[in-house]
C-alpha positions as CSV (number, residue, x, y, z in Angstrom):
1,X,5.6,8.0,-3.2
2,X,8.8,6.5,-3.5
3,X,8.0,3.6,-1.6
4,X,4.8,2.9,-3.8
5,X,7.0,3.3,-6.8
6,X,9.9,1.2,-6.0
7,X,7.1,-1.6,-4.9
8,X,5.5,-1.2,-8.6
9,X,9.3,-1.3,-9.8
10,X,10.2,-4.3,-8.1
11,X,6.7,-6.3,-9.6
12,X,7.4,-4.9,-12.9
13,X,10.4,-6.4,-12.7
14,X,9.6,-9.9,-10.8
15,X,6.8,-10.0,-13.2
16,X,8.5,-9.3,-16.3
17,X,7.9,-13.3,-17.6
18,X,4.5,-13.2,-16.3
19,X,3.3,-9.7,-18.0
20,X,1.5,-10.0,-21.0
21,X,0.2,-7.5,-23.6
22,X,-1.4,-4.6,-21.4
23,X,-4.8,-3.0,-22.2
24,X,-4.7,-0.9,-24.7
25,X,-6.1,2.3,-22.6
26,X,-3.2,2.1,-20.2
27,X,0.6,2.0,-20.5
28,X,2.9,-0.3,-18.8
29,X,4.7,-0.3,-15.7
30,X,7.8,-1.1,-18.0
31,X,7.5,2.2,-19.8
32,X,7.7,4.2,-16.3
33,X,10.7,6.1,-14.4
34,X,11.0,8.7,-11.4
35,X,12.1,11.7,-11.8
36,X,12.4,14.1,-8.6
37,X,9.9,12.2,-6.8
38,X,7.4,12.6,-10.0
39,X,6.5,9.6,-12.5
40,X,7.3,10.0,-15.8
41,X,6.9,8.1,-19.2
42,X,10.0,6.7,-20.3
43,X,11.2,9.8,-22.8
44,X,8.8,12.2,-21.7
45,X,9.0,15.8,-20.3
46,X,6.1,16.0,-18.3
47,X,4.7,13.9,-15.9
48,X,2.4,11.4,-16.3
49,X,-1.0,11.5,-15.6
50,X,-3.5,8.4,-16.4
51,X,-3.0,4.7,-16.3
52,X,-0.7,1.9,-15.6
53,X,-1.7,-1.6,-16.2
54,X,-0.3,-5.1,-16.3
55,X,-2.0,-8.5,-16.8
56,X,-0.9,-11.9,-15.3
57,X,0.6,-14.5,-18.2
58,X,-3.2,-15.4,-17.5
59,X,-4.3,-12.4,-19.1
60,X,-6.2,-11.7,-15.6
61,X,-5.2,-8.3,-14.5
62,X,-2.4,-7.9,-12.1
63,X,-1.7,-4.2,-11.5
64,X,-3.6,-0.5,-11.9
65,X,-2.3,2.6,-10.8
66,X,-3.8,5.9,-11.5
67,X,-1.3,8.9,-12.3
68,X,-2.1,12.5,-11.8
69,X,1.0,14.8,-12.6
70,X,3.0,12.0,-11.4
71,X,1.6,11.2,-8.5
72,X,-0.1,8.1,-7.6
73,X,-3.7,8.6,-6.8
74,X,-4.9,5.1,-6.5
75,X,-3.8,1.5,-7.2
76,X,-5.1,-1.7,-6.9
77,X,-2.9,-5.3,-7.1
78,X,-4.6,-8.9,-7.8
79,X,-3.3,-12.1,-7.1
80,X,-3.5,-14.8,-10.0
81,X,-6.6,-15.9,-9.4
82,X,-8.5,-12.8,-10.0
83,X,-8.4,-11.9,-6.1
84,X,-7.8,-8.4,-4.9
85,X,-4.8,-8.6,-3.0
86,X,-3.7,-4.8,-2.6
87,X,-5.3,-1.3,-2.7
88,X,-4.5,2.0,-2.3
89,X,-6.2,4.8,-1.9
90,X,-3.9,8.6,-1.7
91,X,-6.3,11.8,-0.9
92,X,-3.8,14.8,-0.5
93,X,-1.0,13.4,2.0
94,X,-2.6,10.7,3.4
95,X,-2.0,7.4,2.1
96,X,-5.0,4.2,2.8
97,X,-3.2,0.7,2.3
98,X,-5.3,-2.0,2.4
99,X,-3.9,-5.7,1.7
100,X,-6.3,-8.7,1.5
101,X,-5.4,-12.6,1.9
102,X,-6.1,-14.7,-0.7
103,X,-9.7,-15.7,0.2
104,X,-10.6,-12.1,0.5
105,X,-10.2,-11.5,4.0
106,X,-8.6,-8.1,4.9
107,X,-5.0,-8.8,6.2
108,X,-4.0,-5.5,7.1
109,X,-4.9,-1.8,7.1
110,X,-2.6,1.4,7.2
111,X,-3.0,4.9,7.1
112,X,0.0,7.3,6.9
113,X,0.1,10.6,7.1
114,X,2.9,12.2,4.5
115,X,4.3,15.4,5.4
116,X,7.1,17.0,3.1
117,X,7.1,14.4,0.9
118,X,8.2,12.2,4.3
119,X,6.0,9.9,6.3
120,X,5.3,11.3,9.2
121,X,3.0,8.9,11.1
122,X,1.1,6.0,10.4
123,X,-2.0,3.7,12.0
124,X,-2.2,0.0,11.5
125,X,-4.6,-2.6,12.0
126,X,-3.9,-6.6,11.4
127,X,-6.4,-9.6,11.2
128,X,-5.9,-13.0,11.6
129,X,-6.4,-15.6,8.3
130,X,-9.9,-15.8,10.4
131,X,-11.0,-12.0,10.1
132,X,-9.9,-11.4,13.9
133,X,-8.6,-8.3,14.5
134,X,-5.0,-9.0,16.5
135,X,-3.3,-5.8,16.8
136,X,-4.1,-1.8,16.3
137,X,-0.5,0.3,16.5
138,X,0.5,3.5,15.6
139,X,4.0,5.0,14.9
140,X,5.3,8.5,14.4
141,X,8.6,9.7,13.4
142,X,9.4,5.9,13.5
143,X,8.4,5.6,17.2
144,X,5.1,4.1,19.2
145,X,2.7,6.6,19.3
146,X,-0.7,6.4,21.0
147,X,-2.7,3.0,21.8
148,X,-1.1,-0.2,21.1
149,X,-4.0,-3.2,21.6
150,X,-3.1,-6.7,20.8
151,X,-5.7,-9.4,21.2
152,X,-6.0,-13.1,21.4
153,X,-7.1,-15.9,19.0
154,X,-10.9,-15.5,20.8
155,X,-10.5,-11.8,20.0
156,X,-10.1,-11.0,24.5
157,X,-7.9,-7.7,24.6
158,X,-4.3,-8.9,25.9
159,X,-2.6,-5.9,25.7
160,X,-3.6,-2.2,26.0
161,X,-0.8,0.2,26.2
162,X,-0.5,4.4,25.7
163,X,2.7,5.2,24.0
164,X,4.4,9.2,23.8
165,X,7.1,8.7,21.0
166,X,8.1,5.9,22.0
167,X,7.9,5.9,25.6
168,X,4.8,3.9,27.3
169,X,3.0,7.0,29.2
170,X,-0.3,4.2,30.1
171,X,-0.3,1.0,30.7
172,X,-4.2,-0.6,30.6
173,X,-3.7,-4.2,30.5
């Protein structure tokens, strides 16, 4: 949660010349703070639950998030040109991360597992600017954990490894 809201922090903020007026059913990333790991409304006692926007100087939207009691349930990021470039999906502690390139390929996909308000593990897939797939990983505790595959430009599986927290248990290829 943190993460997500020190990422929307840090747009807000890069953004700040590019934001124009934001729509009038949502309030702005400008107007929002954490508080104990919840997000608040600037000035408010409870936490928010509903919508953040902010448009590109274009007027073409650049940011959503959906609140509920102060914890992000969804968000979605565009790039200038009206392409999705982020989106994330949270469904109790488990966080889907998907980020797109510019023509609309997927780039990258990540699901982490939360536990205590920590992340605890995480999967990852990564595509090429062609829509190959290039690498799966996964990590827990900060450490390898189960199959890492790397492949080749031709998509030909180059690597194919087992990991135990860290420590390669399987080597495939």
């Amino acid at each position: 949660m943190r993460i997500l809201f020190a990422v929307l922090l840090a747009i807000a903020a890069v953004g700040w010349s590019l934001s124009v007026a934001v729509a009038q059913s949502g309030a702005s990333p400008y107007e929002m703070e954490e508080r104990g790991g919840l997000v608040y409304r600037s000035g408010e006692s409870a936490p928010y639950t509903g919508l953040v926007q902010d448009l590109h100087q274009s007027g073409q939207p650049r940011l959503e998030a959906h609140y509920q009691g102060g914890k992000l349930a969804s968000s979605k990021l565009w790039y200038e040109g009206g392409q999705l470039a982020e989106e994330v999906a949270v469904a109790a502690d488990t966080w889907t991360i998907r980020r797109y390139q510019e023509n609309g390929r997927l780039e990258e996909e990540t699901v982490a597992v939360f536990r205590g308000g920590r992340k605890f593990s995480e999967r990852a897939r990564l595509w090429d600017e062609d829509g190959k797939l290039r690498s799966e990983v996964g990590f827990q505790g900060g450490k390898l954990q189960g199959p890492l595959r790397e492949f080749d430009a031709s998509g030909k599986l180059v690597r194919d490894e087992v990991y135990d927290q860290g420590v390669l248990t399987q080597k495939n290829k």
